[in-house]
VOTORLO-543683 format. One line per 2 residues: number of its first residue (from 1); their letters; for each residue x, y, z of C-alpha. Coordinates in nm, 4 decimals, padded with zeros to 6 digits. Example, Ala and Ser with C-alpha at 12.3 -4.5 7.8 and 13.67 -1.06 7.14 Angstrom:
2
1	AS	01.2300,-00.4500,00.7800 ~ 01.3670,-00.1060,00.7140
! end
This chain:
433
1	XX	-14.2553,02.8863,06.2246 ~ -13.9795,03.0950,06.3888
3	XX	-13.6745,02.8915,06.3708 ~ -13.4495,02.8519,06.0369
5	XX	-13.4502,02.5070,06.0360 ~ -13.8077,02.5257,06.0466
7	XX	-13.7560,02.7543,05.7468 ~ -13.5689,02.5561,05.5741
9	XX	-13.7738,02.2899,05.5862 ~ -14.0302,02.4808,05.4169
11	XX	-13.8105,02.6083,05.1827 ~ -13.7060,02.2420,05.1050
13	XX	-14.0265,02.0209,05.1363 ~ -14.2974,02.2497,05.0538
15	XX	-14.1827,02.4222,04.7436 ~ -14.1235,02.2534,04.4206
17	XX	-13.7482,02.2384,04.4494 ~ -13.5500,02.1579,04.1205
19	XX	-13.2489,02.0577,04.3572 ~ -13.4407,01.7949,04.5190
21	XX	-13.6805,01.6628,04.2375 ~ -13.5682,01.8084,03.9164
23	XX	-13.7891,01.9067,03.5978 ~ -14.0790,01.9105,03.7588
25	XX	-14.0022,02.2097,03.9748 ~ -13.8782,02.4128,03.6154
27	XX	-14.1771,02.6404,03.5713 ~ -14.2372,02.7252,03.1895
29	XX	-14.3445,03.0597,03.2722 ~ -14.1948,03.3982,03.4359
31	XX	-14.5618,03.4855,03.5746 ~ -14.4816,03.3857,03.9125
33	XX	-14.1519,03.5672,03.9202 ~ -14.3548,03.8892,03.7924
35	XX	-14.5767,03.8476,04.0637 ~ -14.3389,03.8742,04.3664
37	XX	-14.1701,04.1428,04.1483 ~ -14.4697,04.3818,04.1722
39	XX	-14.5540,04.2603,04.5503 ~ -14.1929,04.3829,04.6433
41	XX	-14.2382,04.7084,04.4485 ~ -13.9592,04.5673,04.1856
43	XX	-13.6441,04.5721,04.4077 ~ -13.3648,04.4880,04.1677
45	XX	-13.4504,04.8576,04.0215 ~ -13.2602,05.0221,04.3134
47	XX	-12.9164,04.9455,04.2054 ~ -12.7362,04.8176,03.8975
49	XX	-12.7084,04.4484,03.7918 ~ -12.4736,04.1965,03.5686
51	XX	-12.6172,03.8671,03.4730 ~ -12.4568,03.6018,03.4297
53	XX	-12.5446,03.2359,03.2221 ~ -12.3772,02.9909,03.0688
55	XX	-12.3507,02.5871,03.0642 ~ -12.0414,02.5754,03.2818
57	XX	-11.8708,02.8673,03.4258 ~ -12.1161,03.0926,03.5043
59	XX	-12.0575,03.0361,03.8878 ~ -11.6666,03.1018,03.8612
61	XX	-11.7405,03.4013,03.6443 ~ -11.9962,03.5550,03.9188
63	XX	-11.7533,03.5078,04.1918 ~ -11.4546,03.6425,04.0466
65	XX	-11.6919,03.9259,03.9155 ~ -11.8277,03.9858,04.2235
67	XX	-11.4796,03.9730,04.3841 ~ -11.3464,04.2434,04.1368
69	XX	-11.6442,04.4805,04.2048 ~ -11.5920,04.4540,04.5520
71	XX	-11.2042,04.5336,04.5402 ~ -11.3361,04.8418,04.3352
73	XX	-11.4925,04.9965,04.6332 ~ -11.8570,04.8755,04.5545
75	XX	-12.0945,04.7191,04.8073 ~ -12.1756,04.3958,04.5844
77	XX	-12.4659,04.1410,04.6382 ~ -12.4073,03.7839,04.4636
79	XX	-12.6631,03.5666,04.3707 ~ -12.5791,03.1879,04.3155
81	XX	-12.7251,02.8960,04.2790 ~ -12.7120,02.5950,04.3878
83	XX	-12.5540,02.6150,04.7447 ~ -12.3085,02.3788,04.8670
85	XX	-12.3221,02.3546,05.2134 ~ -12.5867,02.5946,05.3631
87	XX	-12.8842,02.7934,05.1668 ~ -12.7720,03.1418,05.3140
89	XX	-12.4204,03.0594,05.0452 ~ -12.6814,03.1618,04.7593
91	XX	-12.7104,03.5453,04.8689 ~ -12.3728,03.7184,04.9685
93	XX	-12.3475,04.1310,05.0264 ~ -11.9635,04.1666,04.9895
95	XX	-11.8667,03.7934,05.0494 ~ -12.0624,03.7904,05.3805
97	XX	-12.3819,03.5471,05.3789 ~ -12.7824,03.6829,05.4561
99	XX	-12.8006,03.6234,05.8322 ~ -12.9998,03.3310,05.9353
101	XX	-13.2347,03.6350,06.1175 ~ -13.2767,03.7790,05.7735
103	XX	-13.3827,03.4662,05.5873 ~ -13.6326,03.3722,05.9330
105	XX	-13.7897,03.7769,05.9168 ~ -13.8120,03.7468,05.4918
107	XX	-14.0003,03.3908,05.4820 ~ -14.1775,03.4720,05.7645
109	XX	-14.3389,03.8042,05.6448 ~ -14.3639,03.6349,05.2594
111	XX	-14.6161,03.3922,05.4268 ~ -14.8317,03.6623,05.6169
113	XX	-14.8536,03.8973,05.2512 ~ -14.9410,03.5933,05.0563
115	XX	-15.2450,03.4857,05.2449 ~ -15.3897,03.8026,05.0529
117	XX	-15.2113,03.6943,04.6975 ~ -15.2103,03.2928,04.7122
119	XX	-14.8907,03.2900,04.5104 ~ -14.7135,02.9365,04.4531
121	XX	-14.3889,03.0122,04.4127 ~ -14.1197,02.7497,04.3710
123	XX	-13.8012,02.6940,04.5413 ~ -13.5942,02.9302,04.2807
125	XX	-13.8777,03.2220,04.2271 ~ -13.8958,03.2118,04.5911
127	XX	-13.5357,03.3165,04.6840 ~ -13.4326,03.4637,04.3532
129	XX	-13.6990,03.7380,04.5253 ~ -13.5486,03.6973,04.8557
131	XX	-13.2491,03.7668,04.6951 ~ -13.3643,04.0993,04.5135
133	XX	-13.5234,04.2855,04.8055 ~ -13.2659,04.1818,04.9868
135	XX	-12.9860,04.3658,04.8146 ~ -13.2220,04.6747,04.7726
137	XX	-13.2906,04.6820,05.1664 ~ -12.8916,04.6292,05.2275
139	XX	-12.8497,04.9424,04.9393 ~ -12.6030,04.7154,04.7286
141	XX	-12.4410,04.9248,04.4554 ~ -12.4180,04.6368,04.2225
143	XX	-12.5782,04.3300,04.1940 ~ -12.4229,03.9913,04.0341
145	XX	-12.6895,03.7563,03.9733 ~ -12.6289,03.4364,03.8074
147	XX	-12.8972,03.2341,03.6102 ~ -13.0390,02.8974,03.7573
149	XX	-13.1452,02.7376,03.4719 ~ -13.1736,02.8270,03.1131
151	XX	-13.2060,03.1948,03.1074 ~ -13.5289,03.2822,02.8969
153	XX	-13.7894,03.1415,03.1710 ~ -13.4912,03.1885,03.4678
155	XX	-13.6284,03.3782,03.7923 ~ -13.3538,03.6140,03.7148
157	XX	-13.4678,03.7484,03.4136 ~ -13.6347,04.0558,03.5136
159	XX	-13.3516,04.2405,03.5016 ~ -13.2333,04.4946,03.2668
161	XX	-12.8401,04.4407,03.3485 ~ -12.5399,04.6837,03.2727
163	XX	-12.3728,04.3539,03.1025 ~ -12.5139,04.0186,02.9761
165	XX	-12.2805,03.7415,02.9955 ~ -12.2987,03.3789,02.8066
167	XX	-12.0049,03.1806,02.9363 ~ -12.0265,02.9170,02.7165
169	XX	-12.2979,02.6319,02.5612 ~ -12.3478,02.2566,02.6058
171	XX	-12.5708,01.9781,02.6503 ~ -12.7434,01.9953,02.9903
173	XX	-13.1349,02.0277,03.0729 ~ -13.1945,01.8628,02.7419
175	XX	-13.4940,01.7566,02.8431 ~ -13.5912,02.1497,02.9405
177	XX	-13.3832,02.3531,02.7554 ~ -13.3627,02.1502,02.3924
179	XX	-13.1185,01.8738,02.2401 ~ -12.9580,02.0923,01.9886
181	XX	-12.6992,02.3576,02.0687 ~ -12.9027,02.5998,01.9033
183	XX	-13.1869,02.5282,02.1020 ~ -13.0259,02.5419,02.3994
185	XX	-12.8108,02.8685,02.3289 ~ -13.1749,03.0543,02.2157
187	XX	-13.2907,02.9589,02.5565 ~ -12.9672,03.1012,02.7517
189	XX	-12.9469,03.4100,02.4462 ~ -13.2762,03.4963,02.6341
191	XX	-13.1358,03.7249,02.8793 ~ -12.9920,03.9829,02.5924
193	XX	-13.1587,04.2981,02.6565 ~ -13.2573,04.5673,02.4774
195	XX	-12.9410,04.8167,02.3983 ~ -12.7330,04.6636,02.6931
197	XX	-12.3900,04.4536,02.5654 ~ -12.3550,04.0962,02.6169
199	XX	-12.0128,03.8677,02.6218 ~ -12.0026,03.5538,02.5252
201	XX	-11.7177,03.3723,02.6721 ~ -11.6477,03.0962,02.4104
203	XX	-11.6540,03.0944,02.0424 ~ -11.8467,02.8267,01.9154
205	XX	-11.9176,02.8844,01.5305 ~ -12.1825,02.6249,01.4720
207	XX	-12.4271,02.8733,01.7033 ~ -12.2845,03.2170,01.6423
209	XX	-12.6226,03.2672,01.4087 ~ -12.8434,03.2428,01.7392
211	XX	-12.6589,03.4814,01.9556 ~ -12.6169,03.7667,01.6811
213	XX	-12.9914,03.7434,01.5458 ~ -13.0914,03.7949,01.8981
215	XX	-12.8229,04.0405,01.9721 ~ -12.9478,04.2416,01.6378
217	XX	-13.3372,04.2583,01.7440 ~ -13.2279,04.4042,02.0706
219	XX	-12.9929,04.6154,01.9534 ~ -12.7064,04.4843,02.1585
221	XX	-12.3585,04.4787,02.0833 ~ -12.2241,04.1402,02.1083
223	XX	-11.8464,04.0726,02.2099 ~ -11.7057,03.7529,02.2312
225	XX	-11.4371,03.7287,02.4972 ~ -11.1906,03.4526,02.3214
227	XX	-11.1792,03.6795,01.9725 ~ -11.0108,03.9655,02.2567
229	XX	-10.8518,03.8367,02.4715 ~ -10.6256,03.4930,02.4887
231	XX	-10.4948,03.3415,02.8241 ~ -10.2190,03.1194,02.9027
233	XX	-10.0725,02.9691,03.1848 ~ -09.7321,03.0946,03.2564
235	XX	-09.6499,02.8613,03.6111 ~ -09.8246,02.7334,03.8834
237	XX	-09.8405,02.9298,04.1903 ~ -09.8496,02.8316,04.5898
239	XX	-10.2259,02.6568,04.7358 ~ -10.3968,02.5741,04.4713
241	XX	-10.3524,02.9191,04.2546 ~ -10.2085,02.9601,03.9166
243	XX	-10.0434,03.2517,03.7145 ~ -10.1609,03.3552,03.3694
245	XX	-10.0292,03.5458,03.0682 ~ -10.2594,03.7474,02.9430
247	XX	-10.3112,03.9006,02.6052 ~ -10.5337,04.1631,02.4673
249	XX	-10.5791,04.2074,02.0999 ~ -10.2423,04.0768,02.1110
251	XX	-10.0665,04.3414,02.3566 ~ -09.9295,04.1591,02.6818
253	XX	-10.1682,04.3344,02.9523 ~ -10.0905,04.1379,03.2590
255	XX	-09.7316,03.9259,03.2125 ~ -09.8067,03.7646,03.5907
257	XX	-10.2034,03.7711,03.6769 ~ -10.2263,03.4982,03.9747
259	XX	-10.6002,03.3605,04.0129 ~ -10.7109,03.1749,04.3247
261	XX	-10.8399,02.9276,04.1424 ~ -10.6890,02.6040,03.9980
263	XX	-10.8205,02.4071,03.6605 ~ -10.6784,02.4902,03.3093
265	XX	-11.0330,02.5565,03.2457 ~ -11.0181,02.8690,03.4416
267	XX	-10.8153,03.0565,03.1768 ~ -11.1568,03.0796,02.9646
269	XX	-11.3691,03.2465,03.2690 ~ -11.0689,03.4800,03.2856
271	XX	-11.0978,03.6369,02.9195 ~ -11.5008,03.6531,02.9865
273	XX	-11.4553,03.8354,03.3073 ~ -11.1809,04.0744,03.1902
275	XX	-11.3946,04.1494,02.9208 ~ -11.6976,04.2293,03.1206
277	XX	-11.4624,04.4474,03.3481 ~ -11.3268,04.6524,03.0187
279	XX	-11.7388,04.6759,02.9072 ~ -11.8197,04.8080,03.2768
281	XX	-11.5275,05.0274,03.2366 ~ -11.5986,05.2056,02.9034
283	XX	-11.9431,05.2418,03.0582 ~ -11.7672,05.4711,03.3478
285	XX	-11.7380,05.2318,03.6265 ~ -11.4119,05.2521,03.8419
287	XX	-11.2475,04.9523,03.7904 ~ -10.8564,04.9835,03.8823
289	XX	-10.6070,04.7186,03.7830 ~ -10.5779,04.6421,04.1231
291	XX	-10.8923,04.5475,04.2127 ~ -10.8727,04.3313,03.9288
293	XX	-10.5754,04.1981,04.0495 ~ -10.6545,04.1329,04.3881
295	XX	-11.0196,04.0537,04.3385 ~ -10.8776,03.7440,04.0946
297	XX	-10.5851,03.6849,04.3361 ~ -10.8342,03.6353,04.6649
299	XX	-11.1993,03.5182,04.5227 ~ -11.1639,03.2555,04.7488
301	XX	-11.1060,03.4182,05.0579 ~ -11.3709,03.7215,04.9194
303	XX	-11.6439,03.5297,04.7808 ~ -11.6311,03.2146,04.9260
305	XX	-11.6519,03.0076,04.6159 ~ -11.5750,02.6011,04.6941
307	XX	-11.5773,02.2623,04.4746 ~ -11.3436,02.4342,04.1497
309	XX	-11.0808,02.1971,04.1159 ~ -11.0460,02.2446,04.5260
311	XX	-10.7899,02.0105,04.7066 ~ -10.9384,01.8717,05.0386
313	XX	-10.6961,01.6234,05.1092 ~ -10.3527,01.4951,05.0789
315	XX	-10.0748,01.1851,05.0685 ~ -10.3129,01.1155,04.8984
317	XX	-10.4129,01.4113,04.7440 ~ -10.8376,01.4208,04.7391
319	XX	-10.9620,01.6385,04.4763 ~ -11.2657,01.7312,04.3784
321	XX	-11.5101,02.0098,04.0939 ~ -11.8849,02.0333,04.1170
323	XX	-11.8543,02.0365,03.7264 ~ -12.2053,01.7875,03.6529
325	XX	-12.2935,01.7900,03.2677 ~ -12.0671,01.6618,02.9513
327	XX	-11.8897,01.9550,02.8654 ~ -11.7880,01.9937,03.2486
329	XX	-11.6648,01.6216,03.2722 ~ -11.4819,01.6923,02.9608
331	XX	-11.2665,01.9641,03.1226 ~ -11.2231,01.7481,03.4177
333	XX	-11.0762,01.4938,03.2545 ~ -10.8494,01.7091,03.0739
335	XX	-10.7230,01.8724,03.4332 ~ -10.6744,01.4971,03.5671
337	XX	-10.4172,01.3901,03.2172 ~ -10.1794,01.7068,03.3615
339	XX	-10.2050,01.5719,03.7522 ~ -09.9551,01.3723,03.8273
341	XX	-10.0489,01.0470,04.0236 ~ -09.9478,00.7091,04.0136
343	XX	-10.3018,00.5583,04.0384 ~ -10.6519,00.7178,03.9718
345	XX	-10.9125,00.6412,04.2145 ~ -11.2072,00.8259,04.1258
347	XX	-11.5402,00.8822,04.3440 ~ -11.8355,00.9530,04.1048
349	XX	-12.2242,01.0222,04.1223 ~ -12.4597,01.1837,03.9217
351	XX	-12.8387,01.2956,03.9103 ~ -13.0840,01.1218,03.7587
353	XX	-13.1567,01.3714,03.4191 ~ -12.8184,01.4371,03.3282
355	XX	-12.6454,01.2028,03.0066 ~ -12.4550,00.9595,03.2585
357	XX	-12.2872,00.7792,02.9222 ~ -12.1869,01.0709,02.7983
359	XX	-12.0031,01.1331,03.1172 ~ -11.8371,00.8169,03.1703
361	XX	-11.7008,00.7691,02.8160 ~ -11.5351,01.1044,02.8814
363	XX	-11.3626,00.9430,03.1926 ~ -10.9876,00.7806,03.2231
365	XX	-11.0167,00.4670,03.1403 ~ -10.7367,00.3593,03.4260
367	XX	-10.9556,00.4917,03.7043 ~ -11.0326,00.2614,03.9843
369	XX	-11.4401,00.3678,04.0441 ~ -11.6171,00.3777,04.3376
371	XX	-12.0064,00.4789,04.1977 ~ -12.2103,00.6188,04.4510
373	XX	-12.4879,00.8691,04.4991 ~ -12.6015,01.2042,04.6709
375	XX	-12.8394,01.2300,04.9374 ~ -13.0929,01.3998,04.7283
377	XX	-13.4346,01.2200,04.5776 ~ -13.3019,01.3554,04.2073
379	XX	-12.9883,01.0982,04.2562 ~ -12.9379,00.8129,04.0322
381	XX	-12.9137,00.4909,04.2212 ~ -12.5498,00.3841,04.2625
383	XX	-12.5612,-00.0071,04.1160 ~ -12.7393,00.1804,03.8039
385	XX	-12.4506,00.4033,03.7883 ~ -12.2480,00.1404,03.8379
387	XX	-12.3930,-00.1187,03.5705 ~ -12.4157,00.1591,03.3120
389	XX	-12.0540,00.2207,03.3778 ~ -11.9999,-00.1105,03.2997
391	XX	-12.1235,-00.1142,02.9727 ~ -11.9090,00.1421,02.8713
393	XX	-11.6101,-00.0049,02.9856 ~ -11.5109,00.1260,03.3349
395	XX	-11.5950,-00.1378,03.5870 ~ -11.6304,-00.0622,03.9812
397	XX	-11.7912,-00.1377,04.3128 ~ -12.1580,00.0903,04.4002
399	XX	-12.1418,00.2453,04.7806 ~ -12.5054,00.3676,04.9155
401	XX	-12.3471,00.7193,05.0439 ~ -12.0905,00.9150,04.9156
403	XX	-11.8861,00.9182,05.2507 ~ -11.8744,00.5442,05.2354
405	XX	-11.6911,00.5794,04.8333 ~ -11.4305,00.7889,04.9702
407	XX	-11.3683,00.6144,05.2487 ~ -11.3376,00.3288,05.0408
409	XX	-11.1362,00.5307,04.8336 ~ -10.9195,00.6604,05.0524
411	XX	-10.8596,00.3056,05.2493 ~ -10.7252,00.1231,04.8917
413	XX	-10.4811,00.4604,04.8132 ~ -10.1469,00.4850,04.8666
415	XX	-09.9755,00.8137,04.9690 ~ -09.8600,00.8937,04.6163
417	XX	-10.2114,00.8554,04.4523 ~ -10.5046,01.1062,04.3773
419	XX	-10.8494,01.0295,04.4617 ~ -11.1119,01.2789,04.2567
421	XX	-11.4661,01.3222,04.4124 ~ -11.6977,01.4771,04.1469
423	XX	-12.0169,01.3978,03.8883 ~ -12.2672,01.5892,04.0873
425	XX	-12.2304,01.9073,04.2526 ~ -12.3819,01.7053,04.5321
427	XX	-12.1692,01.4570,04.5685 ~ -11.8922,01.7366,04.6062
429	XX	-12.0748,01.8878,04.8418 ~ -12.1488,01.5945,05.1138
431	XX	-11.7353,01.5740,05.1101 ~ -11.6844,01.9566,05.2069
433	X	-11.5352,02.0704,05.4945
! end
């Protein structure tokens, strides 16, 4: 094996991959990930670490993070999950991907230790250790590393970060992760450790208890970003960026901040990431309004980032958001009531464990649907899609590939519509450029 396709193919097919086949891939236990800890001489020791979990968010919160860090004068590794396009997107060292070399030598030398150790790794334990020695060999100064799923059990829980972050809680992973709130917020208040602060990006009363008890047997204080600080949009701004007003403890701190990325929705990973940065900076981190500035301004261009609220088309406009659970769908169709069009064609697919009724009753009811699916075993078949759909009122045609629904799409829209690709992060991602 000495090619990366070849290594991606065993990356792919011969680990458990949630990606590809879902819950049975989620190990219950962080023995594994201890394992190729203590074979790699625990690299995520070597430099500092944020983590970073959350329902929905907690990718737009790494990358601007990450961006910010970088602006700061910091070499900055970012860990992400899942990729869009090509594996190497999950592991960045200042916005620049692992080389394909890098991944090839890694896997490569994994396979020749581990005749010794017979590990089983999955997909996730796998490169969430890839990841980790990775940044230690580079010398990162600061690691972002953002939780796959859950938190307690994730891969990336062996760190002991400078900040914990909780962007915000919803249904998703039932099935894994619980199908209460509570339940699920215990499992992502899992990665508060001992003495070392944690945000929590959105204040939701009902499961404050769950977040403080844990925060008070670790001895962590516990901030929550929307009680400090409260964003607004002030006017839109050129290619898909917006300007904010933002307020801290009620002073005016930034009259004009400009973020590279569209989505009203944005506003909330804003006051968690400004928060983090103020944490970072008590804790004596240089962290200069500019780099904020500009980090926010160009996390696009620094990070990478695709599939927020991302325009990749127009006359008529194509948009599309990799946002995939109920809570995400929710702020979707919130973004599409303020987009002006003068008919809705919307491209949609899902996965097979996610609440598709949920979803769809949260859609516009004057959508024209085209149901379709991802290329990936864990999709739900589109004329299921398509018949549940039905039921709860939104009626469309089913297309086998996602290409084929917006081409479809795109064939029955007129220049002054909007098309919106989404459901699935893979969906988005088959529609890329």
């Amino acid at each position: 094996m000495d090619s990366y396709k070849a290594i991606l193919d065993y990356l792919y097919h011969q680990l458990p991959m949630f990606q590809r086949t879902g819950p049975p891939a989620y190990k219950s236990s962080l023995a594994n990930t201890k394992a190729l800890d203590r074979l790699y001489d625990h690299p995520h020791r070597n430099y500092r670490t944020i983590h970073v979990a959350g329902t929905n968010g907690k990718g737009s919160v790494s990358h601007m993070l990450a961006a910010i860090l970088q602006q700061s004068g910091m070499k900055t590794g970012l860990y992400t999950s899942p990729h869009m396009k090509d594996f190497r997107e999950r592991i960045r060292i200042n916005g620049k991907r692992i080389g394909q070399a890098e991944v090839i030598r890694w896997i490569e030398n994994f396979r020749r230790i581990n005749e010794k150790d017979r590990l089983e790794p999955s997909f996730f334990e796998l490169t969430a250790a890839l990841a980790m020695d990775y940044f230690a060999t580079e010398q990162v100064d600061v690691a972002v590393m953002e939780v796959g799923l859950g938190g307690r059990l994730d891969s990336t829980n062996i760190i002991t970060p400078e900040v914990s972050i909780v962007t915000n809680i919803g249904y998703d992973h039932t099935n894994l992760l619980g199908n209460t709130l509570e339940a699920i917020a215990g499992e992502k208040a899992g990665i508060i450790k001992t003495g070392v602060p944690v945000v929590i990006g959105r204040n939701q009363p009902e499961i404050r208890p769950v977040f403080t008890t844990r925060a008070s047997r670790m001895n962590a204080s516990l901030f929550y970003a929307a009680n400090e600080f409260s964003v607004g949009s002030q006017q839109p701004a050129p290619k898909g960026k917006q300007f904010l007003k933002v307020y801290e403890k009620g002073r005016l701190v930034f009259p004009d901040l400009r973020i590279g990325l569209a989505g009203a929705y944005q506003r909330e990973n804003v006051g968690t990431v400004l928060k983090a940065c103020r944490l970072l900076q008590e804790k004596g981190w240089y962290i200069p309004e500019g780099a904020i500035r500009s980090g926010l301004d160009e996390v696009v261009k620094i990070t990478g980032i695709q599939g927020r609220w991302q325009q990749i088309g127009s006359r008529p406009v194509i948009l599309c958001d990799a946002a995939h659970n109920e809570d995400g769908i929710r702020a979707v169709a919130n973004q599409l009531k303020k987009t002006p069009f003068t008919r809705l064609h919307i491209v949609f697919g899902v996965v097979m464990d996610k609440d598709a009724e949920a979803m769809l009753r949260l859609l516009p009811r004057e959508g024209i649907f085209y149901f379709t699916r991802a290329d990936i075993p864990r999709a739900m078949d589109e004329k299921v899609l398509a018949e549940r759909a039905r039921k709860t009122g939104l009626p469309g045609a089913s297309y086998p590939t996602v290409r084929e629904a917006l081409n479809a799409a795109r064939k029955n829209a007129d220049e002054e519509d909007l098309i919106f690709v989404g459901g699935s992060t893979f969906v988005v991602a088959e529609i890329l450029p």
